[in-house]
Structures are given as C-alpha cells and as structure tokens.
C-alpha positions in Angstrom: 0.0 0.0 0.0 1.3 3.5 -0.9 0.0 6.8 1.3 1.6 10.3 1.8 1.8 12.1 4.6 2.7 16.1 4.2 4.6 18.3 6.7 5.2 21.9 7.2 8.8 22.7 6.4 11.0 25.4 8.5 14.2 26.1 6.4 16.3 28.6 7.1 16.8 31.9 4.9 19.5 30.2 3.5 17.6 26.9 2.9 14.6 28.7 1.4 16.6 30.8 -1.5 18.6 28.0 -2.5 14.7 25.8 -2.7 13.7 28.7 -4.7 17.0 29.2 -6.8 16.4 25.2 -7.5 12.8 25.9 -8.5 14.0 28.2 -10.6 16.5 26.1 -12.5 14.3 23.0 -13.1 11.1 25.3 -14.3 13.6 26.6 -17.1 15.0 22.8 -17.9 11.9 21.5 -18.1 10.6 24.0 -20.4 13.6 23.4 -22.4 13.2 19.7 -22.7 9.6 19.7 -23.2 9.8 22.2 -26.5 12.8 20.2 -28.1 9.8 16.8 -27.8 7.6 19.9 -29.0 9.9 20.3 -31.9 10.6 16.9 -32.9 6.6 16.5 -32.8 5.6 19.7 -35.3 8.5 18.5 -38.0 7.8 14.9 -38.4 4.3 15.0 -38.4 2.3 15.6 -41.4 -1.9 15.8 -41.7 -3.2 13.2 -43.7 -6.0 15.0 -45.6 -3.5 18.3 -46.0 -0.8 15.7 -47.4 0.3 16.5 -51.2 0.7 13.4 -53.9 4.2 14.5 -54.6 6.1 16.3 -52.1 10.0 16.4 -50.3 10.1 14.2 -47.5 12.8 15.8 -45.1 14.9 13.4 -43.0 13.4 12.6 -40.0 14.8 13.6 -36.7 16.0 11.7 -33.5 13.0 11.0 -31.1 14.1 12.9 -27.9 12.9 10.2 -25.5 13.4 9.3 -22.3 17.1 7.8 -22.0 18.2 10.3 -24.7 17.3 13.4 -22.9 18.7 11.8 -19.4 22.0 11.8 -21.3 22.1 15.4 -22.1 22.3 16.2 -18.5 26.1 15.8 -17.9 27.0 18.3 -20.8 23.9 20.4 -19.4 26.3 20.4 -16.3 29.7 21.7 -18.4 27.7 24.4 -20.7 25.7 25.7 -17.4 28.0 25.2 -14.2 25.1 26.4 -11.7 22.9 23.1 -12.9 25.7 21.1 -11.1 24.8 22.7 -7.7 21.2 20.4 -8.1 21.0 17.3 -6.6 21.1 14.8 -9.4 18.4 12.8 -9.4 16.1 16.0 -8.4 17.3 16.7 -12.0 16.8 13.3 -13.2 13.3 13.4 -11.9 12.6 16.6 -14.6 13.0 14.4 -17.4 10.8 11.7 -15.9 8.1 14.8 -15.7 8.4 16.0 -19.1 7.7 12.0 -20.3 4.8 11.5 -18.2 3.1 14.6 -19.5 3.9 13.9 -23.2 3.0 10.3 -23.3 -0.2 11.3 -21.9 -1.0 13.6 -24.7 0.1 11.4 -27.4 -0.4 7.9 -26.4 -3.0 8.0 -22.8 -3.0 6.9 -19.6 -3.5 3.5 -18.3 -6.9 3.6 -19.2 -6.4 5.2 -22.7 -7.9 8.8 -22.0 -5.4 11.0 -23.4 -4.7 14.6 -21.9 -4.3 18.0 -23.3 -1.4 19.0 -25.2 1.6 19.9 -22.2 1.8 23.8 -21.3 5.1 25.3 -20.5 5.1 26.2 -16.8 5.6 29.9 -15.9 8.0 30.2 -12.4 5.1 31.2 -10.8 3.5 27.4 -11.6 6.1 25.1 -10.9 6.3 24.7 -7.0 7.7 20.9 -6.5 10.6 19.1 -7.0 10.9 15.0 -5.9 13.9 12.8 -4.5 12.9 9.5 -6.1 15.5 7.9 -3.6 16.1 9.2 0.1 18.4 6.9 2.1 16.6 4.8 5.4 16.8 6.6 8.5 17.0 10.5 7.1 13.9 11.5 9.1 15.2 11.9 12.6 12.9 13.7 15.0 11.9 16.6 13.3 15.0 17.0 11.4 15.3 15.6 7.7 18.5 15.0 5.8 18.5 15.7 1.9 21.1 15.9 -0.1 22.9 19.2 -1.2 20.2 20.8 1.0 21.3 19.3 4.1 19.3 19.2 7.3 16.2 20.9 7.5 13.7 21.1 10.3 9.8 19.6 10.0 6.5 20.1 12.0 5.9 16.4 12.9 2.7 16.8 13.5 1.6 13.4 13.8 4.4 10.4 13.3 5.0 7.9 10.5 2.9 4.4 11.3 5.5 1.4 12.2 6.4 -0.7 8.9 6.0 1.9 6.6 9.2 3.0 4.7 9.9 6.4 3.0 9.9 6.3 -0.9 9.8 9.2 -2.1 10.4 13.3 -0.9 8.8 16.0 -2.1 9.3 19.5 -1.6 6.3 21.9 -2.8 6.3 25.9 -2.0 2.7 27.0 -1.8 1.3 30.0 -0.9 2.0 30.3 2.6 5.1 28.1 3.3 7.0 25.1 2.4 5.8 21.6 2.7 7.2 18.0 2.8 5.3 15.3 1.3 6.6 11.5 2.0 5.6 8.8 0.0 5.1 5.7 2.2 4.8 2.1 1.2 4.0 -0.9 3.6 2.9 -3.6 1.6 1.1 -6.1 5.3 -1.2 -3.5 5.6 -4.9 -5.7 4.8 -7.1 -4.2 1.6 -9.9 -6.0 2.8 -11.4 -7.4 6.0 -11.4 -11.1 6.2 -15.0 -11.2 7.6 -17.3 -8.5 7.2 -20.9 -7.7 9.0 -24.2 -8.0 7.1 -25.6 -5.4 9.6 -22.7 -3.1 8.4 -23.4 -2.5 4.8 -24.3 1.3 3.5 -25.0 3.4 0.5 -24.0 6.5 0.1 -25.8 9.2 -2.3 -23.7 12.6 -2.4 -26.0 15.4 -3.1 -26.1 19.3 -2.8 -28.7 19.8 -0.5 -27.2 17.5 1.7 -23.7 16.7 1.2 -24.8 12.9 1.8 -27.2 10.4 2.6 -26.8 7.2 4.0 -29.4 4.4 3.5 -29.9 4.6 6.9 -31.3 8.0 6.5 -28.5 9.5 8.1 -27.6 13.2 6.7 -24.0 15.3 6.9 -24.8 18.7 6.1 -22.7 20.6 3.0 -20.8 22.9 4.7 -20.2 25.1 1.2 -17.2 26.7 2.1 -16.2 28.4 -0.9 -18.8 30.4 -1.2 -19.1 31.6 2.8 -15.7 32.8 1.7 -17.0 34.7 -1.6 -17.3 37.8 -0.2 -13.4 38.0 1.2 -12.1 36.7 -2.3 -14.1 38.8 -4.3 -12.4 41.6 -2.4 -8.8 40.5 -2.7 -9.5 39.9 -6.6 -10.6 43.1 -7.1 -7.2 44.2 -5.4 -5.5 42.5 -7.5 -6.9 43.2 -11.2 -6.2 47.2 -10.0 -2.6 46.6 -9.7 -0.1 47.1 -12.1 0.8 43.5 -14.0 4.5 43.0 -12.8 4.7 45.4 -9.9 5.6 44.6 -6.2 1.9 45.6 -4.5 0.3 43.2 -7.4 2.5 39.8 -6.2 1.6 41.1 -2.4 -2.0 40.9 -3.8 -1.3 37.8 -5.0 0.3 35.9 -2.3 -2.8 37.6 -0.1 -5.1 35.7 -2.7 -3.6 32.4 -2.5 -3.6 32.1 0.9 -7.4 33.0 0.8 -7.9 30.0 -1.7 -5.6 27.3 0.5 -7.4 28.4 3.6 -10.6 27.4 1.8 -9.4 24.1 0.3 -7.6 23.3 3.7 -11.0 23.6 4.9 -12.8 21.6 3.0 -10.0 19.0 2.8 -10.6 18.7 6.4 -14.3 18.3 6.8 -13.9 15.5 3.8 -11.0 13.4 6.3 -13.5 13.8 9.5 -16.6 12.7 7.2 -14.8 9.8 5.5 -13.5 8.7 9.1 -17.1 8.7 10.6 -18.1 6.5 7.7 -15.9 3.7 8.2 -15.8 3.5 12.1 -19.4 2.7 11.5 -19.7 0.2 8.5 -17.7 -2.6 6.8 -19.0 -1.9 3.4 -19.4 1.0 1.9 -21.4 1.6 -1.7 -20.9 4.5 -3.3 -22.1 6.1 -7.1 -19.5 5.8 -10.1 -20.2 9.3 -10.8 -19.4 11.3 -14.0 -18.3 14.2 -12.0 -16.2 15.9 -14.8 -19.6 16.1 -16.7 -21.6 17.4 -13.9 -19.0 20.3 -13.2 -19.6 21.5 -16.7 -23.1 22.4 -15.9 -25.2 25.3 -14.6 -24.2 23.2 -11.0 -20.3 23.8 -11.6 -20.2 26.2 -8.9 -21.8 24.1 -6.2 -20.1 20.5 -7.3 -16.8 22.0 -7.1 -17.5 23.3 -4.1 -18.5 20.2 -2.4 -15.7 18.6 -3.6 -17.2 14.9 -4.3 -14.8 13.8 -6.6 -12.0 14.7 -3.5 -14.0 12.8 -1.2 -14.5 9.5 -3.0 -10.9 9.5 -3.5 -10.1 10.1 0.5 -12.8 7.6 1.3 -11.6 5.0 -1.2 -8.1 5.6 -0.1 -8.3 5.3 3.7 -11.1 2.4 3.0 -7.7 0.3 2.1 -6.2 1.1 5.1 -9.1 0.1 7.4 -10.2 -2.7 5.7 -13.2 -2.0 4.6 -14.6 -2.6 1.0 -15.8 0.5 -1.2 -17.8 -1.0 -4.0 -18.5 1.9 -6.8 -21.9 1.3 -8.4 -23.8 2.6 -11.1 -25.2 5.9 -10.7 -27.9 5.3 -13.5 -32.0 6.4 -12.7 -30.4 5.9 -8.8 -33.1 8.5 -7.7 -35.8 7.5 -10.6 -36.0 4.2 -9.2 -38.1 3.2 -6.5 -36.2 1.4 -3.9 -38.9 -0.9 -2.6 -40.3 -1.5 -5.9 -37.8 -0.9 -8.2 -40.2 0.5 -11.0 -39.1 3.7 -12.3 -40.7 6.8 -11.2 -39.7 9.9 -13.3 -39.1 13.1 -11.2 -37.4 16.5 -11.9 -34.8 17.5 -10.0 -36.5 20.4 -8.1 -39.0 17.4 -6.6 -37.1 16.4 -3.3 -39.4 13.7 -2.6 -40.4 10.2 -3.6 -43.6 8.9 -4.1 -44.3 5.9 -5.9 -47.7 4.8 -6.7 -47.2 1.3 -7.6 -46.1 0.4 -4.0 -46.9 3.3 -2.0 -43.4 3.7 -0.7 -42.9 7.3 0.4 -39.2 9.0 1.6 -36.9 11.5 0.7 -35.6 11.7 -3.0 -31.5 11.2 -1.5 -32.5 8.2 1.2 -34.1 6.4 -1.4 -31.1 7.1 -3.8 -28.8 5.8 -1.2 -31.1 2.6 -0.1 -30.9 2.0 -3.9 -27.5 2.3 -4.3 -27.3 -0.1 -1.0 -29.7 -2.9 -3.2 -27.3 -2.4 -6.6 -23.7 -3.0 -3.8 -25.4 -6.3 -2.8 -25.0 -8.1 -6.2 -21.8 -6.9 -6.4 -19.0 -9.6 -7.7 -16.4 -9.0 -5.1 -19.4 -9.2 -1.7 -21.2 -12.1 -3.6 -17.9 -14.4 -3.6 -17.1 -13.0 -0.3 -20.2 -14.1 0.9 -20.5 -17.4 -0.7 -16.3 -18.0 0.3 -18.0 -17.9 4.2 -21.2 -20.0 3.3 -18.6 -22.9 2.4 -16.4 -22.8 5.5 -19.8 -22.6 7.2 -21.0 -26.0 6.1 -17.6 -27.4 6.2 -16.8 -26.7 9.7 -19.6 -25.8 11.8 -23.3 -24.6 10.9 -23.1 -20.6 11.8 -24.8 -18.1 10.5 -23.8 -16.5 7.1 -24.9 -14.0 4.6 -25.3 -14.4 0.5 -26.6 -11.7 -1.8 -29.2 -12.3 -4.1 -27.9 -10.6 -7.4 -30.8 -7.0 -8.1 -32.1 -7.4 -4.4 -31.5 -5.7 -1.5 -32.4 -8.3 0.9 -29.7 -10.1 3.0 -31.2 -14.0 3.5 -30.2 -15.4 6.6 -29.4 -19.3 6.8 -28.1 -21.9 9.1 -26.0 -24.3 7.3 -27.1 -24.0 4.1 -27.0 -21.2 1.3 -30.1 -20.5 -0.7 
C-alpha cells in the first residue's frame, strides 16, 4: 500500500533561497526539454488529408525520449555550471516529468484517456521538486536530511505508522510556506477485511442539498465553504486586477489571494477526512455512485459541485477504506433517484421534486435516502461481496453450521441461513 503524509517545512533563509533558486532552474529545464519533444513532434508529423501526392520528405529527426534526454544532462552540467549545484536525481526526476506529461497527450494513460497538449510552466506554476530515492533513516525527530540541502527542520505533526518505509520526498512551496510530502509504502497493511458484518453494509448518495445520505437516513450537512468565503475573495480579486501586472503591490495581492484559496481548500479537505473517518468506524462496506463528476462540473451546477468537492472525497474515502479494511464498492449511478427502492419501477421526477412517491407500492421518503437505499440494493449483487459471501457460506457448512450471509444478485435483501446457502 502507498500513502503520503505532508509536513510543514522550516528552512532557514539560507535553505529557502537555495529551494527557490532550485525551482527556478528545473522550471527553465523542463521547459527546455519539453519544447525540443515539441519540436521533434511539429517537423515529423504531417496531416493526412493536407498531405500532397508528390512532395520532399525531409529526414526525419532523432526521437528525444526518455534515456536520450537523461544523457544530455552531464553536458547540461559543463555548458551551465550552476545546474551542477542540483541534486542529481532532483534533475533526473525533470525528465521523468516531461515524459509523463507527453505520453499522456500522445499515447494515454492507463486507461487510454489522453490529456491536453503539455503547457510550459511559468515560475510562478512550478512549485515541487521530488527525491525519487532518500536513504533509510534521514527522518530523525523533526530533522530531515536531503542531499545538497542538508538538514532541515519539520512540524511532525503526527508520526509515520510502524512498517512503513519512506519512498519518495517532495518539496512543494505553496502559498504560505514550504511543505514536505513523504511517500510511504508498507505492503502487510490488509485491503480488505477477512470477515465483514451483514448489519454493516451502507450506501452512500452525495447530493447538494445535503452533502450525503446514508441508507440509513442519516444526513451530513454541506458545509459550502467556498462560497461563505466569496465575499473576502471577491475583495482581494478586485485588489489584484487594480494593480499594475509586474509590480511589487500586485505579487503582495497575490500571495494575499492564494492564501485565501488554500485556507478554503484546507478547509474543506478537512471536513472530507472527519466525514470519511465517521463512515468507516461505523460500516464494513461502503457503496458508493461511479459518478461522471467531470460532466456534472460543466453544468449550470459547476459552482456548487466543485465546491463540495465529491470527486475529492470519493478518492479520501476509497483511499483510507484500504487502510481500514473496509470494502468501497463503486456502483452505477444510472435512474439511482428514478428508481423506487422498494419496488424498483421507475418513477420519473425533476430535479427540483425532493421527494419520492411511488404509486405502484406506495413507498414514500426523501428523494436522497431512497437514492442511497438504492444504491445499498445495486452494492449487494456486487462480484467481489457475492464471492465473499459465498467464500464464508462454504467454510460454514464445512466446519460448523453458523450463520452466514449471500446476496441475491438486483435485491436488497440479506437471506439469513443456518448451514445451508439459498
């Protein structure tokens, strides 16, 4: 299992320049090797349907790929003395960047979605480099020892769990200060539990009424800090757009603006961690909607989804889910509130109708519970619960008749049996 745990940084004056002189260098180098792929891209590729019968083919250039730009960096070193003074595989660690971020606009990710076409960063945009390697033992106390920056002091606010070994360092400057992000892996810690508890299965429907609602009909409120905040960032960015583009009062403004917007996503980042925690105390399974939420946030609703941050909050529950032991299942979010949850026959409703009626079974409840119940019914019949399920029924009639639970595939009903599955 891989987690990250950030700390606040505390270099000295010395310390922070040479992070920022650092910054500096590997925002220009990484420019520089992303327009030489840029380069290599524009003069070797033609458009089919713009293509003339007859025409000079000029000779095609080297591909500047991974292992060939890696190379470049000792002579970077001997034309530009100062890029010596970087750690190198901090410099190392650029090209890997610039790879990532082409591949994905050319070939995909994993999962074949390709991304936009790379941006060169401006200084003001690239705030983190990465130690890929870091040597055991260089977190001692609150003191952390990286090389060419030497030792510099951390706000251990909460300490590393036993087993898990550092990775990875990062060192990001954001608005207000410095910050250390470790990458730890521990590969004993349990994905799922062994057993789980048919009492201790939930659904989850995220909303913006309510931030959620459990099948249980259990509400968290949406706390919408963003826009309680409005007010103060409306009045920093008007601060800012009076003051002259380059000038020493507009980067005050600025700074003053970004550490409106980190207070505000510290916030909410916060109130996602308690809710998630809540969660699984409580339950062993957890169902939860396979949301299109880059869809959603393109809608008259941007303001509010982005706001709640759902897409943030799956991905915190999900993650510390692994960690606990308890099973997330993602279902789908198709007719979730159309469909009657005691019935299952669809019943049509707008989205300004915040209650459920249906006529063919009388069943009567809020529009979210009866989401959630019927995202609940939909987690039952999933794959991974089923042979869970069935994995205990057998050890059940093997060793000793105890109760056990199966799921019948499209109901939400948990049959009970001694001995036998049915």
């Amino acid at each position: 299992m891989r987690s990250s745990y950030q700390y606040r940084l505390r270099p000295t004056k010395l310390q922070a320049i040479e992070i920022d002189r650092w910054l500096s260098m590997l925002c220009a180098q990484y420019n520089y090797l992303l327009a030489e792929r840029f380069n290599w891209y524009e003069q070797n590729s033609s458009p089919i349907n713009a293509c003339p019968l007859v025409c000079h083919l000029p000779e095609l250039r080297d591909n500047p790929e991974y292992y060939s730009q890696k190379k470049t960096l000792p002579q970077l070193k001997k034309t530009h003395p100062w890029y010596a003074e970087i750690y190198s595989q901090v410099l190392q660690d650029v090209v890997k960047r610039v790879k990532v971020s082409f591949d994905r606009f050319l070939k995909g990710d994993s999962n074949g979605k390709r991304s936009g076409r790379p941006r060169f960063q401006p200084r003001s945009r690239y705030r983190t480099f990465t130690y890929p390697q870091v040597k055991d033992g260089c977190l001692q106390n609150n003191l952390i020892n990286l090389p060419r920056l030497g030792k510099v002091k951390v706000v251990l606010h909460r300490s590393i769990p036993n087993g898990f070994k550092i990775k990875t360092v990062s060192i990001t400057k954001k608005a207000d200060a410095y910050y250390l992000t470790l990458s730890l892996e521990d590969s004993t810690v349990p994905t799922i539990k062994p057993d789980f508890n048919p009492q201790k299965i939930t659904g989850i429907d995220v909303g913006l009424k309510n931030f959620l609602t459990t099948s249980e009909g259990e509400t968290v409120a949406i706390p919408q800090h963003y826009r309680k905040a409005g007010k103060r960032l409306r009045t920093i960015q008007k601060r800012v757009s009076r003051r002259k583009k380059g000038s020493n009062r507009r980067q005050k403004a600025v700074k003053q603006l970004g550490k409106c917007h980190k207070k505000v996503a510290e916030k909410r980042k916060d109130f996602h961690f308690k809710t998630a925690n809540e969660l699984l105390k409580k339950y062993d399974v957890v169902a939860v909607e396979n949301l299109n939420i880059k869809g959603l946030a393109r809608t008259k609703l941007a303001k509010s989804v982005l706001d709640a941050g759902w897409s943030s909050f799956l991905s915190i529950l999900t993650n510390k889910a692994v960690n606990a032991g308890v099973l997330v299942i993602p279902v789908s979010a198709y007719n979730t509130s159309q469909d009657c949850s005691s019935c299952g026959e669809k019943v049509p409703k707008k989205l300004h109708i915040r209650w459920h009626d249906c006529p063919h079974c009388g069943c009567s409840l809020d529009r979210d519970h009866n989401a959630a119940i019927g995202i609940k019914n939909r987690a039952v019949g999933h794959p991974v619960l089923k042979a869970q399920s069935m994995s205990e029924a057998i050890a059940g009639v093997t060793e000793k008749p105890t109760p056990m639970v199966t799921a019948c595939v499209g109901v939400g009903v948990c049959h009970i049996a001694k001995g036998s599955v049915r």
